[in-house]
C-alpha positions in Angstrom: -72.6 -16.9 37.2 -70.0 -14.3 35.9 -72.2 -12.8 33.9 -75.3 -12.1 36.4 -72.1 -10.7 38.4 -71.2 -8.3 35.3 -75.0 -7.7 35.0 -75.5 -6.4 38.6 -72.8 -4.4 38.2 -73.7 -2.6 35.2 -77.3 -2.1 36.4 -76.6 -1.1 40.4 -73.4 0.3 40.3 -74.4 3.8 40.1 -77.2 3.2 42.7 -75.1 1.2 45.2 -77.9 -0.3 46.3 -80.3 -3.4 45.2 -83.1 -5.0 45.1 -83.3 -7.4 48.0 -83.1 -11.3 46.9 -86.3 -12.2 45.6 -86.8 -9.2 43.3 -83.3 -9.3 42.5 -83.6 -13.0 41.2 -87.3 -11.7 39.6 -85.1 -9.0 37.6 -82.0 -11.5 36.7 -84.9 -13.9 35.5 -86.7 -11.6 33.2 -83.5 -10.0 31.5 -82.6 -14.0 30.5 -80.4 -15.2 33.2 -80.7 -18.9 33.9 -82.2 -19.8 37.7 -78.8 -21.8 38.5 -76.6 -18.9 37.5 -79.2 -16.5 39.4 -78.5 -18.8 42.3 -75.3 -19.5 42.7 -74.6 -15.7 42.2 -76.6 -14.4 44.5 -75.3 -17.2 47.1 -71.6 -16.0 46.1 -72.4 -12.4 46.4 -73.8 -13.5 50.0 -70.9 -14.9 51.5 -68.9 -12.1 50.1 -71.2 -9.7 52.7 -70.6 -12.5 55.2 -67.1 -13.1 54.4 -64.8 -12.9 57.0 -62.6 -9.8 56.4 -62.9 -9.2 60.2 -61.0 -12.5 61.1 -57.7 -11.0 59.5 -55.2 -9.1 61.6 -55.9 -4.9 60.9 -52.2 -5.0 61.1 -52.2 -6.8 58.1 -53.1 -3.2 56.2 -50.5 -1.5 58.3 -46.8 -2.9 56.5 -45.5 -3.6 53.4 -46.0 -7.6 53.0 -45.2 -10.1 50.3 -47.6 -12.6 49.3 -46.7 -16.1 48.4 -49.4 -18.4 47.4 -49.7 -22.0 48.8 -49.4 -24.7 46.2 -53.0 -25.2 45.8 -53.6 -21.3 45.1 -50.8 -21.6 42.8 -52.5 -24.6 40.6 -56.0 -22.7 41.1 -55.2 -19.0 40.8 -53.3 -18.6 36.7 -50.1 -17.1 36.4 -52.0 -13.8 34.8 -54.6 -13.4 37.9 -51.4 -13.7 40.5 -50.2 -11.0 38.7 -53.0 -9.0 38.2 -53.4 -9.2 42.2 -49.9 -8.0 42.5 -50.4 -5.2 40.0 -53.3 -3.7 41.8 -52.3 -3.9 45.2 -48.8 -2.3 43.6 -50.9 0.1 42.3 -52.4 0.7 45.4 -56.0 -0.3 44.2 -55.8 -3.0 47.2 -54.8 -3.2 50.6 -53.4 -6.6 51.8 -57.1 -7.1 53.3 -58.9 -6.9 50.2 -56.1 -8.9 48.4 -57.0 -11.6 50.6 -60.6 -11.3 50.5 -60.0 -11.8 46.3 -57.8 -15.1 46.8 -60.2 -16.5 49.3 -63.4 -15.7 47.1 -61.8 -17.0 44.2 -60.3 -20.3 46.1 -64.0 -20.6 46.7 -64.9 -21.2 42.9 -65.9 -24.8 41.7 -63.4 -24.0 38.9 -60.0 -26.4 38.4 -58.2 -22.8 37.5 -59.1 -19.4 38.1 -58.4 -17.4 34.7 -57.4 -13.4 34.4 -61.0 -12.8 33.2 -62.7 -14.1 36.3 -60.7 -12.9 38.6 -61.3 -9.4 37.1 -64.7 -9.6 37.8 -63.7 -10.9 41.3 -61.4 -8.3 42.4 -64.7 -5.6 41.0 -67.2 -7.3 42.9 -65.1 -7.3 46.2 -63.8 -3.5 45.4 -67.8 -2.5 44.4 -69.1 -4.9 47.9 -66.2 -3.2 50.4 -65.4 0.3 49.1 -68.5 1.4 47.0 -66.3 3.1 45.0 -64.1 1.1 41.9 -62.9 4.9 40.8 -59.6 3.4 39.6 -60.8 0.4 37.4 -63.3 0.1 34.7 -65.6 -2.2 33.4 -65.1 -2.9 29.3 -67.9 -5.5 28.0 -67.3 -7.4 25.1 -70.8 -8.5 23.7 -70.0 -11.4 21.8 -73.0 -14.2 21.3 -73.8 -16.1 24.7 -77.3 -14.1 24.5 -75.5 -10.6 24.0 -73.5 -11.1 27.4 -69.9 -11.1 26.6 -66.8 -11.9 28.6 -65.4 -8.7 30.6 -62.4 -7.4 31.4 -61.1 -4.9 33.9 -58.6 -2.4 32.8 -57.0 0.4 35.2 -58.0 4.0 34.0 -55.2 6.5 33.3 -55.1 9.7 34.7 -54.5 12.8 32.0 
């Protein structure tokens, strides 16, 4: 699923747009995506639209605030993504509202444990899905085997 995630990025990132669902899943299909992963990312990138960003408090964005993660978040989310969550809303990539939009999608994973590379691509999608704009991170694929689709990794961009 990740990497149909990376994919779309890659491809419609500079567009902003896509294709709606069908020739979406058409396209995913013919560059050698698997129908499952096609699936379950399209249905994950779905509920990210539908997600429910509007059920938080506005104030939320509005104060300093400290996020402590419940025990299951703790066992689900790794040490590394907790504190690659921190470091971008410290960096002010995210605003508590988008920081909570990132736990919630990832709490939403089948996974046992969410690792750093996964919640990279996470934290993009959501940035990519809500701001149109991921200006202050960058997308580095690693094409390793796996059908020349690689594991990815997120990286903040210095400013000369």
């Amino acid at each position: 699923m990740f990497d149909v995630l990376v994919f779309l990025f890659e491809n419609y990132y500079q567009t902003e747009t896509y294709p709606d669902h069908d020739t979406l899943a058409r396209k995913l299909h013919a560059a050698g995506f698997e129908r499952d992963d096609i699936r379950d990312a399209l249905d994950w990138l779905n509920t990210l639209d539908d997600s429910q960003e509007d059920s938080l408090p506005k104030s939320l964005d509005e104060r300093f605030s400290f996020r402590g993660y419940t025990t299951d978040e703790a066992a689900k989310l790794s040490s590394e993504s907790r504190g690659f969550v921190a470091f971008l809303e410290s960096a002010k990539v995210l605003t508590p509202l988008l920081r909570e939009l990132i736990v919630e999608r990832a709490m939403a994973l089948p996974d046992s444990i969410v690792g750093l590379d996964k919640l990279k691509v996470i934290a993009l999608m959501v940035l990519w899905t809500r701001r149109g704009n991921v200006d202050a991170l960058i997308l580095d694929i690693n094409r390793t085997g796996n059908g020349g689709r690689g594991a990815s990794h997120v990286r903040r961009r210095s400013t000369l």
